[in-house]
Backbone as numpy.savetxt, mean C-alpha at the origin, in Angstrom:
# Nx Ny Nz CAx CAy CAz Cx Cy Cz
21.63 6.36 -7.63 20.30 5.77 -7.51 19.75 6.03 -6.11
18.37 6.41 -6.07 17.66 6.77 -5.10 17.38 5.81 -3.71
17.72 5.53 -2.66 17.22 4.40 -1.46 15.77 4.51 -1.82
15.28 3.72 -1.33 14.08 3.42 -0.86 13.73 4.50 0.57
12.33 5.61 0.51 12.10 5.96 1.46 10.69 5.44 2.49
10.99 5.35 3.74 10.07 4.74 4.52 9.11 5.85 4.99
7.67 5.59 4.89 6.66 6.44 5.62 5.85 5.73 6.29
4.75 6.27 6.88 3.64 5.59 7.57 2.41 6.22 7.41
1.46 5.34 7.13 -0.14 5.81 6.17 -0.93 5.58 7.90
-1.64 6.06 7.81 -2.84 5.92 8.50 -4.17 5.42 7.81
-4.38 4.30 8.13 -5.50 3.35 7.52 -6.65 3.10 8.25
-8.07 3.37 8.11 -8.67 2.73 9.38 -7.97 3.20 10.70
-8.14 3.91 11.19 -6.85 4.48 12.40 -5.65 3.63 12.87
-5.77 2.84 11.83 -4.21 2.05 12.20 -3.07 2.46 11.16
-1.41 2.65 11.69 -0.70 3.43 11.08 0.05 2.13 10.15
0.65 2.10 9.51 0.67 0.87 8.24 2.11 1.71 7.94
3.30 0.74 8.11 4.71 0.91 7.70 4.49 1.02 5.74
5.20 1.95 4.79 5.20 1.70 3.78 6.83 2.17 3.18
7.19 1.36 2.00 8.22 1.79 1.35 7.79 2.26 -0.36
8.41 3.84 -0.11 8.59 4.19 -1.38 9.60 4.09 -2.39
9.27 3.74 -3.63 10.48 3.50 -4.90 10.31 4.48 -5.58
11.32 5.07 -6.02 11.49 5.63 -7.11 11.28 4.57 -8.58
10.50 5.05 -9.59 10.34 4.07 -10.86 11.81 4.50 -11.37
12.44 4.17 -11.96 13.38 4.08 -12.44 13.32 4.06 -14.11
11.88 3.19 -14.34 12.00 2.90 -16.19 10.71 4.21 -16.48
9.38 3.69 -15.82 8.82 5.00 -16.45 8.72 6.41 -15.79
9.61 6.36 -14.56 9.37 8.13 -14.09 8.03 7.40 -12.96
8.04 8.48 -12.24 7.19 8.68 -10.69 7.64 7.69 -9.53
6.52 7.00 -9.10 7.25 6.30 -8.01 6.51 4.86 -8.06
6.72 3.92 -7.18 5.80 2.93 -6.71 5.72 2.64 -5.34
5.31 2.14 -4.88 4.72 2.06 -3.44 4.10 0.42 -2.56
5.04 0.18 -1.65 4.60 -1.34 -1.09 4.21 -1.20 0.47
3.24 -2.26 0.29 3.05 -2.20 2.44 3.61 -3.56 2.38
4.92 -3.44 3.53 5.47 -4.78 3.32 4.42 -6.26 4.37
4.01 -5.26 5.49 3.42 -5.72 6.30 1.72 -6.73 5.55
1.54 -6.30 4.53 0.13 -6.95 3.90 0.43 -6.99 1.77
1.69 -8.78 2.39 2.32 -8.94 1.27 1.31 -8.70 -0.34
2.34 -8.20 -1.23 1.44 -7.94 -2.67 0.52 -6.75 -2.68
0.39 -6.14 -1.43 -0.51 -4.45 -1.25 0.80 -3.65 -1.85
0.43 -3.37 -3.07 1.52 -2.02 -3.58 0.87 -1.01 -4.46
1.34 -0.28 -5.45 0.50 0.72 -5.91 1.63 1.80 -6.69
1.32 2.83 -7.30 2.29 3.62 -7.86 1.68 4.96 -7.77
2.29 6.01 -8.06 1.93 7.48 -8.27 2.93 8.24 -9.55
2.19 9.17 -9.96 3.64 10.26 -10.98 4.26 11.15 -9.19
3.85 11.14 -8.03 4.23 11.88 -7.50 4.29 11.40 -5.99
4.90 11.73 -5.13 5.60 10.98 -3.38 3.26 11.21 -2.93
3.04 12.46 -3.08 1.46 12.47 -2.73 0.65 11.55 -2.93
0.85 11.55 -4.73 -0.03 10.57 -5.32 0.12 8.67 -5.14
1.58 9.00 -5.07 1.61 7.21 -4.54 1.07 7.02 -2.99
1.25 7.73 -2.05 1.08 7.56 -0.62 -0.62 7.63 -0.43
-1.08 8.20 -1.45 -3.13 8.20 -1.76 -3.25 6.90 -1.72
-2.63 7.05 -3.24 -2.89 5.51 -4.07 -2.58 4.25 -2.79
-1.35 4.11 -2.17 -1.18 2.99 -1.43 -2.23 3.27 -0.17
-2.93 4.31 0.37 -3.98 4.32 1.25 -5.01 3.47 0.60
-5.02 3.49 -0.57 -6.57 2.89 -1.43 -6.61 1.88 -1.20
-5.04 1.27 -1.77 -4.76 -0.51 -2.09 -4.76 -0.82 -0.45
-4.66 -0.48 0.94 -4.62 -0.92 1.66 -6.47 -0.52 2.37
-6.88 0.19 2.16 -7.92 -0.53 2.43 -8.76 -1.40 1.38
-8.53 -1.97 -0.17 -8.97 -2.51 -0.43 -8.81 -4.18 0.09
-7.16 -4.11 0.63 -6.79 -5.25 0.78 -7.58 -5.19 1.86
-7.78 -4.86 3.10 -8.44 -5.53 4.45 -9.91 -5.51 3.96
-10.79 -4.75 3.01 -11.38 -5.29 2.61 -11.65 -6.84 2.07
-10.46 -7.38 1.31 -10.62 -8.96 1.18 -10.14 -9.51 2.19
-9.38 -9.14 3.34 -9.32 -9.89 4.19 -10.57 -10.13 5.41
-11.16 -8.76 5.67 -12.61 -8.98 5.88 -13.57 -10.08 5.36
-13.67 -10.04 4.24 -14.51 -11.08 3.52 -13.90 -12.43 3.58
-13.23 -12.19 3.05 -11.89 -13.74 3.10 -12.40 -14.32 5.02
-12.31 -13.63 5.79 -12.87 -13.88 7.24 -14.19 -14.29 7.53
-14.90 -13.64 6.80 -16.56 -13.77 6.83 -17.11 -15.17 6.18
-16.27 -15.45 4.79 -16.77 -16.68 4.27 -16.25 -18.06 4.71
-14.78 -18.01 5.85 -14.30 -18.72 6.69 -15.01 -19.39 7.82
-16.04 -17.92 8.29 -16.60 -18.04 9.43 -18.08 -18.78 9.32
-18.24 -18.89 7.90 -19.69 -19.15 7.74 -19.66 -20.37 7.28
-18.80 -21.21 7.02 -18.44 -22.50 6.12 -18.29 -23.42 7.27
């Protein structure tokens, strides 16, 4: 069985620790930023997951943006 491999995304010019999985039940991979808990994502391929987890991490600071904005206004 495959380790877990570690990369680093560039987000917003900030570099974002990520771990890649191998799927094990359906084939390709999945993908977590441990640093911005529940940001994960999958690919059929090491490319396509490392896209995909660029997406989910800027969608997440997207809600954390907002999540900030409606804090600030309340």
């Amino acid at each position: 069985m495959q380790k877990e491999r570690k990369y680093n995304v560039m987000v917003r010019g900030k570099k974002y620790p990520v771990l890649l999985h191998a799927d094990t039940e359906d084939g390709g991979y999945w993908i977590e930023c441990p640093s911005l808990p529940g940001c994960a994502s999958q690919g059929d391929t090491v490319e396509e997951a490392l896209e995909m987890i660029r997406d989910a991490i800027e969608g997440n600071l997207d809600i954390i943006r907002e999540d900030k904005k409606v804090k600030k206004a309340s």
